[in-house]
C-alpha positions as CSV (number, residue, x, y, z in Angstrom):
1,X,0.0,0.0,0.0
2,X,1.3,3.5,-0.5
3,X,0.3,6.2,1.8
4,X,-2.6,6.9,0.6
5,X,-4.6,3.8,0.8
6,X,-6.1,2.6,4.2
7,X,-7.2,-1.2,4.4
8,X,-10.4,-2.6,4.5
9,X,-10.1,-4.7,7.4
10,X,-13.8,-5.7,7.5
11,X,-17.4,-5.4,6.3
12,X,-20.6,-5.8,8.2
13,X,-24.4,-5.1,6.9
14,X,-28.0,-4.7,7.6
15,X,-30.0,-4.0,4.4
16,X,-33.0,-5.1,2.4
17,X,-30.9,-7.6,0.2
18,X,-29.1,-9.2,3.3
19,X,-27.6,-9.3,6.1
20,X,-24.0,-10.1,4.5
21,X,-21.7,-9.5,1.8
22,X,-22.4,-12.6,-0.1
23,X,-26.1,-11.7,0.3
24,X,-26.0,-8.2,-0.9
25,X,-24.0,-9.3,-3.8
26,X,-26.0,-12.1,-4.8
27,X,-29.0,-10.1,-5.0
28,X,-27.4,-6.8,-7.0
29,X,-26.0,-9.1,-9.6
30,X,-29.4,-11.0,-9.9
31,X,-31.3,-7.8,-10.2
32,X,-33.5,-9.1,-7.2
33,X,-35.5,-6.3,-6.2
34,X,-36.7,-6.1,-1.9
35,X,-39.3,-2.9,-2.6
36,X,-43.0,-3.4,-1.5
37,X,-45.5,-1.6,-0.5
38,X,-46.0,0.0,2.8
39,X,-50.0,1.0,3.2
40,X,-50.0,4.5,5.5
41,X,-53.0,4.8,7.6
42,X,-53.0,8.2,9.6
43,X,-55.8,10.1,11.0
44,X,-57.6,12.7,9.2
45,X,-55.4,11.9,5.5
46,X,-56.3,9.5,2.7
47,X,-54.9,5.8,2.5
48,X,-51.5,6.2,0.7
49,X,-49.6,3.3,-0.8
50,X,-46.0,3.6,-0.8
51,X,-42.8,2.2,-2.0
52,X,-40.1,0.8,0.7
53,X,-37.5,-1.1,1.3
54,X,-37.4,-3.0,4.5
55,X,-34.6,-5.4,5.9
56,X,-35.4,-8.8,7.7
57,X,-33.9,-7.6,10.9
58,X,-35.8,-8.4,14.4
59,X,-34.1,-5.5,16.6
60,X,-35.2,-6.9,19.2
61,X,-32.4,-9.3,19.7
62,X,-30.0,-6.7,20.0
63,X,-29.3,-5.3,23.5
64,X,-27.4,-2.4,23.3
65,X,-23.9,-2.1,25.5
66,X,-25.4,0.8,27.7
67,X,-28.4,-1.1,28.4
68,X,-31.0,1.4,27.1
69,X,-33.9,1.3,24.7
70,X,-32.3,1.2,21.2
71,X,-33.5,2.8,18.0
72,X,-33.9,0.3,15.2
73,X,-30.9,2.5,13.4
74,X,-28.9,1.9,16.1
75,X,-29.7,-1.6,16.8
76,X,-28.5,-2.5,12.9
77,X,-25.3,-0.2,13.8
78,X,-24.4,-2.1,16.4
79,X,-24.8,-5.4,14.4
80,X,-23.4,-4.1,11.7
81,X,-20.0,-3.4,13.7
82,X,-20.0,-6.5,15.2
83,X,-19.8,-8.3,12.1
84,X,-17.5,-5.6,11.0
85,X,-14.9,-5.6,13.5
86,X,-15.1,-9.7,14.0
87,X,-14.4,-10.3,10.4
88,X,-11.1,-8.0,10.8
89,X,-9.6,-10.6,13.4
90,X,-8.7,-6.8,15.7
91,X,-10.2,-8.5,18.9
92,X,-7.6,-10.9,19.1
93,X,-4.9,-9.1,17.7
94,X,-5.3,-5.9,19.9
95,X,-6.1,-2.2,19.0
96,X,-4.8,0.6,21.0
97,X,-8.5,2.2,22.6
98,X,-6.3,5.6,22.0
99,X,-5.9,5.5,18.5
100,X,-9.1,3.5,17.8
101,X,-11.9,6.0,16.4
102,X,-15.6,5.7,15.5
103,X,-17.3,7.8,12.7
104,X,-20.6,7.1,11.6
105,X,-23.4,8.7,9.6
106,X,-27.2,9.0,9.6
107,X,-29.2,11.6,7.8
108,X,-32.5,11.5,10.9
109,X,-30.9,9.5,13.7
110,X,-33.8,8.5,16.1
111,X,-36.5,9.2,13.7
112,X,-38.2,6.1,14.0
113,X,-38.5,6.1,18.0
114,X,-39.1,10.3,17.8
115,X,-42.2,9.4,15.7
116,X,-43.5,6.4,18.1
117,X,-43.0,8.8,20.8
118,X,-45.0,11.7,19.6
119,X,-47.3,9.4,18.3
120,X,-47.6,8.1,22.0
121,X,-47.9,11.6,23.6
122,X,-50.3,13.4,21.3
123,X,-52.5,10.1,20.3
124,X,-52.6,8.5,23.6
125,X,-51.2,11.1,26.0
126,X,-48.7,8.6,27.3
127,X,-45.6,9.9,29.3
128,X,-42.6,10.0,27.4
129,X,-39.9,7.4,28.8
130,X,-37.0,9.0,30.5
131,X,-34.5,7.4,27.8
132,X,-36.2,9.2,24.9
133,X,-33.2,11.7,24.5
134,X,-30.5,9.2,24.7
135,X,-32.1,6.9,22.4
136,X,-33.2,9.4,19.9
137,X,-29.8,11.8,20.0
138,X,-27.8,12.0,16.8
139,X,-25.2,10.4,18.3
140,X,-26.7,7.7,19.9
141,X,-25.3,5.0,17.8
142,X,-22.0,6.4,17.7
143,X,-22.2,6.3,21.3
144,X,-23.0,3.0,21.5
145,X,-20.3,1.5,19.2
146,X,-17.8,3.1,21.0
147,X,-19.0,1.6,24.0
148,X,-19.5,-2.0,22.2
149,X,-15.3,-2.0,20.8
150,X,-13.9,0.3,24.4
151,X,-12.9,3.1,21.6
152,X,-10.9,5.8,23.1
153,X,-9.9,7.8,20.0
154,X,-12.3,10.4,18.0
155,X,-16.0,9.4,18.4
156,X,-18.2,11.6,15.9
157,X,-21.5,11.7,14.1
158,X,-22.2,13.0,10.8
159,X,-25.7,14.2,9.5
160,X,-25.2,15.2,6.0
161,X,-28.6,13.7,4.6
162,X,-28.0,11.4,1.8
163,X,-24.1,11.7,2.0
164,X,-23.8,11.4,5.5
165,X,-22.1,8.0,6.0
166,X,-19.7,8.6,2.2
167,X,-18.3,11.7,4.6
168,X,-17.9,9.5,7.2
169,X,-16.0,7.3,5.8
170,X,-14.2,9.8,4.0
171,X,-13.0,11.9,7.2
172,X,-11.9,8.6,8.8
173,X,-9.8,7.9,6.1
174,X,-7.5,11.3,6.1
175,X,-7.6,10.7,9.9
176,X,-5.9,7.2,9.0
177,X,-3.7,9.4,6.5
178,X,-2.5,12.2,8.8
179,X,-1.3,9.8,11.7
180,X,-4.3,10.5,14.3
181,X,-5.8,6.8,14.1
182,X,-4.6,3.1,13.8
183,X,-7.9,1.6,13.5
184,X,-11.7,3.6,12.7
185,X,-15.3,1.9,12.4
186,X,-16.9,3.6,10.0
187,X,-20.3,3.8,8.1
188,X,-23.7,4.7,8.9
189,X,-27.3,4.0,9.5
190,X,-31.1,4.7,8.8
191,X,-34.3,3.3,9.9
192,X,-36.8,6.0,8.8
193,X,-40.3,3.4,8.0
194,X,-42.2,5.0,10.3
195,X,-45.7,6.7,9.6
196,X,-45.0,10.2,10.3
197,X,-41.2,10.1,8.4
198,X,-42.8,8.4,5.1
199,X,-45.1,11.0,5.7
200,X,-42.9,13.6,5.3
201,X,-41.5,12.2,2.5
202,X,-44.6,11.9,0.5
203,X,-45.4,15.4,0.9
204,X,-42.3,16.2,-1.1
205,X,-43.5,14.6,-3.7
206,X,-40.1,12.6,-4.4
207,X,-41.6,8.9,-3.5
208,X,-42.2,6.9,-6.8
209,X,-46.3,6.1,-7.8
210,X,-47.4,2.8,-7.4
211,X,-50.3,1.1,-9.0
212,X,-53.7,0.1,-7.9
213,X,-53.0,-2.4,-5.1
214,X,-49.8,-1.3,-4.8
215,X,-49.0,-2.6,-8.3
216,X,-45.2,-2.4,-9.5
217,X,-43.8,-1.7,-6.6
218,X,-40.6,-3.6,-7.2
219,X,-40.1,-1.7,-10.2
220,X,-40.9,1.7,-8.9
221,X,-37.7,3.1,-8.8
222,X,-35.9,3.1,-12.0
223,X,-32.6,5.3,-12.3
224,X,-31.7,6.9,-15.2
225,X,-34.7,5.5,-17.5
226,X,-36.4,8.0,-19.6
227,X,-39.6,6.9,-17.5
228,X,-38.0,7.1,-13.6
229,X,-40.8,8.5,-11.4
230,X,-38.8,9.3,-8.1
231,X,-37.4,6.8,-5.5
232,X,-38.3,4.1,-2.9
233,X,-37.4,4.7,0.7
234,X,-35.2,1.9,2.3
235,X,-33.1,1.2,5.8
236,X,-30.2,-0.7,6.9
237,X,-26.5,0.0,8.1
238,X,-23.1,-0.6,6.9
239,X,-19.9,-0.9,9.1
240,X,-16.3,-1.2,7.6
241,X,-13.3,-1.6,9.6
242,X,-10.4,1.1,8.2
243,X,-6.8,-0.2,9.3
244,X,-3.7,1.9,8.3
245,X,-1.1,0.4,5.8
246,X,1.6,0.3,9.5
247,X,-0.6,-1.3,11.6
248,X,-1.4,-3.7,9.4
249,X,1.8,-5.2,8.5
250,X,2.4,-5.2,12.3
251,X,0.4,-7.8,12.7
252,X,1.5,-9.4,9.9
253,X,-1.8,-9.1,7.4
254,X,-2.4,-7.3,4.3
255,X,-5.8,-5.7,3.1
256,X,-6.8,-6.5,-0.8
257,X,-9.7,-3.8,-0.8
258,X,-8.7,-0.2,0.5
259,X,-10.4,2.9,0.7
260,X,-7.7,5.5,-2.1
261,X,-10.0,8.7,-2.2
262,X,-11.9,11.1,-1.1
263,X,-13.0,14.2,-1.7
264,X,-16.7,16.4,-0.3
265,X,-17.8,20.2,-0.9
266,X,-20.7,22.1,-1.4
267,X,-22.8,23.1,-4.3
268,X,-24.1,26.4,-2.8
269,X,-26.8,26.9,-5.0
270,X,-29.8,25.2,-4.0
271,X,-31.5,23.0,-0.9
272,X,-32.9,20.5,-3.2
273,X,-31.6,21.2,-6.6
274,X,-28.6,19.4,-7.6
275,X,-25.3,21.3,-9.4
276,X,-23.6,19.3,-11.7
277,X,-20.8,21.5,-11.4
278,X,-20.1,21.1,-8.0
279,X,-20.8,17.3,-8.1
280,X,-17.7,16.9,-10.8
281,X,-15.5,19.1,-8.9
282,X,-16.2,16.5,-5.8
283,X,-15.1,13.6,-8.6
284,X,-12.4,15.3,-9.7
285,X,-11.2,16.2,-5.9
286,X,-11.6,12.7,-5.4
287,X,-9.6,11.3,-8.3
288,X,-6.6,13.6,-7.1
289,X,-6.9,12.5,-3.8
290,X,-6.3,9.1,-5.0
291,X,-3.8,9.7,-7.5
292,X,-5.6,8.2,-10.5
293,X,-6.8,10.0,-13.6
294,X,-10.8,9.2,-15.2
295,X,-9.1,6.6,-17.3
296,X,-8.2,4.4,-14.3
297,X,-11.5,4.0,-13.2
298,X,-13.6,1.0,-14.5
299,X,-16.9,1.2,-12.3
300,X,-19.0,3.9,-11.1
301,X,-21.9,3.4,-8.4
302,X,-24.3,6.2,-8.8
303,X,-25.9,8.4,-6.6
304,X,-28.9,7.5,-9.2
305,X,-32.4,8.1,-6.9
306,X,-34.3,7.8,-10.1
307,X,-35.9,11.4,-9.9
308,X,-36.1,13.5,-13.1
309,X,-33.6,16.2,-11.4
310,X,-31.4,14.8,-9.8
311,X,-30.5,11.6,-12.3
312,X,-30.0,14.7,-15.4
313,X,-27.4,16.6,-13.2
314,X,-25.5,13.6,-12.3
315,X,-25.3,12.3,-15.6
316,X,-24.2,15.9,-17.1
317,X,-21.6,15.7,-14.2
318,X,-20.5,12.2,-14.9
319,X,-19.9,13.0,-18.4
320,X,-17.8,16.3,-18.0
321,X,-15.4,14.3,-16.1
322,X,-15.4,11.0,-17.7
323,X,-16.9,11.8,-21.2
324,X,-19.7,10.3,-22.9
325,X,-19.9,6.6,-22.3
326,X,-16.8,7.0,-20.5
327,X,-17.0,4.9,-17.6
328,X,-19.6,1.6,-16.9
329,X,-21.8,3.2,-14.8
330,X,-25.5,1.7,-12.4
331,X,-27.0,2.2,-9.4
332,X,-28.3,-0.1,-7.2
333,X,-31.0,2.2,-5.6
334,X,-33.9,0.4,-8.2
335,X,-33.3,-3.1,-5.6
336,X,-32.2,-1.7,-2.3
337,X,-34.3,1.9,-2.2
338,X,-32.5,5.0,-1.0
339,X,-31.3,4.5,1.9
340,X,-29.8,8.0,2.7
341,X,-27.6,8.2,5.6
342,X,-26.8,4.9,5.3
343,X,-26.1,4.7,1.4
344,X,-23.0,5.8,1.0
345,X,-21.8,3.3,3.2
346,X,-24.2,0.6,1.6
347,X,-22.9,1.5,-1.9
348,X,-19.5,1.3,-1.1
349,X,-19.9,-2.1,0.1
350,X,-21.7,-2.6,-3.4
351,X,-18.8,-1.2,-5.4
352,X,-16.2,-3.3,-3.3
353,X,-18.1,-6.3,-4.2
354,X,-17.4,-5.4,-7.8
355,X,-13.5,-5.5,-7.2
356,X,-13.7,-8.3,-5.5
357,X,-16.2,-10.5,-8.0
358,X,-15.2,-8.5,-10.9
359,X,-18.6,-8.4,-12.4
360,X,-20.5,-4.9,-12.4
361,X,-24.1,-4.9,-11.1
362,X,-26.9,-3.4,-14.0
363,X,-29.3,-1.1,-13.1
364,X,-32.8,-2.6,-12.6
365,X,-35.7,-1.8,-14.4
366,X,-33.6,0.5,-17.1
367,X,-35.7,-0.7,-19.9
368,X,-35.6,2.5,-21.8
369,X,-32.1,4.6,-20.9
370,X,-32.9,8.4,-21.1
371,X,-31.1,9.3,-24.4
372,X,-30.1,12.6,-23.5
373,X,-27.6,10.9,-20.5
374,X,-24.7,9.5,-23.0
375,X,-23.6,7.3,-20.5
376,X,-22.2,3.6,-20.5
377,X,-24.9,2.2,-18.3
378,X,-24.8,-1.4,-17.2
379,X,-28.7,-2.9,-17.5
380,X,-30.1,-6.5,-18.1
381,X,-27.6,-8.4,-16.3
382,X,-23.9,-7.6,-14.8
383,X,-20.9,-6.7,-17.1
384,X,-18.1,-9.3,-16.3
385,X,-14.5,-7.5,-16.3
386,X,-11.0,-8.4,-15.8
387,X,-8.8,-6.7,-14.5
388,X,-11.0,-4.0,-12.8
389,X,-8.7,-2.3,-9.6
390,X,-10.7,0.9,-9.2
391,X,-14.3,2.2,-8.4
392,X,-16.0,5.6,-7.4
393,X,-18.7,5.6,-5.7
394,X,-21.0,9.2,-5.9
395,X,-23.1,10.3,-2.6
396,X,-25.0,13.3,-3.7
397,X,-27.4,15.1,-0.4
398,X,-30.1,17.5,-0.3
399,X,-28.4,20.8,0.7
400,X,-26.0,20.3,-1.6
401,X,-23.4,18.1,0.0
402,X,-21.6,16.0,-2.3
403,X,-19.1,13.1,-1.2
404,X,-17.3,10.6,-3.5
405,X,-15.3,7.5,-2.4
406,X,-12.8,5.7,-4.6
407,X,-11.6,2.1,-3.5
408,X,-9.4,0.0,-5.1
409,X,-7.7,-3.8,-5.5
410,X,-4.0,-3.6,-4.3
């Protein structure tokens, strides 16, 4: 490794297409969609059938380390880790708790309790429990990893909507690169599927349309089609274990996947709106970062939500830094839903599974590109590669955030 790339030690995941690696892969390479309808029954408002994706995840099972109530986001969190950080083989071989960090993501941590809560208060004037600000905090998860592993080091929460876990991981990495850490857990969360969140987020107008019956809903969301109506919401959590190159080779083990750029900034221009400039000055930050030139990349995972906006500007960004048909691009959003917070993490995981299978995952449902897009997109079935030893990965946020990853074979 040069001094640039920090190790992938190890990978943990809750999400709609599995509760593994092998899982998740399995499912983007099969095009095996987990959106279905959620019915939304609230007082006072018509019926609404909506598009989401949910993971087979009972958090019930998980008890958290400081013995409160846990959110359902923090609950996957905390498996997610433990997967994570027992796949890296650190327990055994000893991290120093000084120079062991956490940083973690999630666009509404607590969002899911918040709304039973309220619902409780207003609906049937139950008290609220004394745990509801600890359980509910933006930090709470981060809290509670850093409890589960004894971290010591830098313990911080990022809320960057839909990038939030892509700058999580990103910050982790230059603190790997400037000397601060040995060892970080990063990633992020979301578990939004409650009444009053999905609410909100049909009142925007962004969710996709479903049929009568909720017909199509595993097709709902289709990314850069000349027919994509808007997304489906989804939950889950991703954990990776960063180790630098040093600590690594002292205890005698070398990563094949690492983390080689990074790069986030603002476009400044709009809350909602998407700049295409700003997003490729974030992919061209990120290229330098990792030393590489567009050429050297052979797989881009997409921000790609499906909505008419935001799909245009990040195709007319993709192109001014790659060129038309420049570089195989998909996203996997059509299968897993957006999972904001938590994607950038999710889709990482997705993009290292391309390194490591060398096969690129299509995009579902693209049955009719959108012509004006010029892009190389993979659709019908995955694009089998050789050679492949770099991918980006694009995490695009209301209020303009952008954050792009590059990962690599070395």
């Amino acid at each position: 490794m040069s001094c640039g790339e920090v190790g992938v030690a190890g990978v943990g995941l809750v999400s709609p297409l599995g509760n593994s690696q092998a899982e998740l892969a399995a499912a983007v390479l099969a095009g095996r969609s987990a959106v279905q309808v959620w019915g939304l029954d609230l007082p006072g408002l018509d019926r609404a059938l909506l598009p989401v994706a949910r993971c087979d995840f009972d958090d019930n099972t998980v008890r958290a380390p400081s013995r409160l109530p846990a959110d359902r986001g923090t609950a996957m969190a905390l498996t997610a880790t433990a997967q994570a950080y027992a796949e890296s083989g650190l327990a055994a071989a000893g991290v120093d708790p000084e120079r062991l960090g956490v940083y973690w993501g999630s666009g509404m941590a607590g969002a899911q309790t918040f709304d039973a809560t309220c619902r409780a208060l207003y609906g049937q004037h139950r008290r609220m429990r004394p745990t509801t600000v600890l359980t509910t905090m933006p930090n709470a998860a981060v809290a509670e990893i850093a409890l589960l592993l004894g971290a010591h080091g830098p313990a911080l929460g990022y809320a960057c909507a839909c990038a939030s876990s892509a700058v999580a991981i990103g910050e982790a990495l230059r603190a790997i690169r400037g000397g601060w850490l040995d060892v970080a857990i990063v990633g992020g969360h979301e578990s939004m599927l409650s009444p009053g969140v999905l609410a909100s987020w049909q009142a925007m107008r962004v969710l996709a349309p479903l049929g009568v019956d909720g017909a199509g809903a595993a097709s709902a969301c289709r990314p850069f089609s000349a027919d994509r109506q808007d997304f489906a919401v989804g939950e889950g959590a991703a954990a990776l274990v960063l180790e630098s190159p040093a600590h690594a080779r002292a205890r005698g083990t070398h990563h094949a996947l690492a983390v080689t750029g990074y790069a986030t900034n603002c476009d400044g221009s709009h809350i909602t709106n998407p700049d295409a400039r700003g997003q490729a000055r974030a992919m061209q930050a990120a290229l330098r970062d990792a030393g590489l030139a567009p050429g050297d990349v052979g797989y881009l995972n997409a921000h790609g939500t499906g909505t008419q906006v935001g799909d245009a500007a990040e195709a007319a960004s993709v192109r001014s830094v790659f060129g038309p048909q420049g570089v195989p691009v998909s996203s996997t959003k059509a299968l897993h839903g957006h999972l904001l917070g938590a994607g950038g993490a999710v889709e990482l995981v997705v993009a290292l599974q391309a390194l490591v299978h060398q096969q690129l995952p299509p995009t579902a449902h693209l049955q009719l590109p959108d012509p004006a897009f010029e892009l190389d997109l993979v659709q019908g079935a995955p694009r089998v590669v050789s050679g492949l030893r770099h991918v980006m990965s694009n995490s695009f946020a209301f209020g303009g955030t952008n954050a792009v990853l590059v990962a690599s074979r070395v």
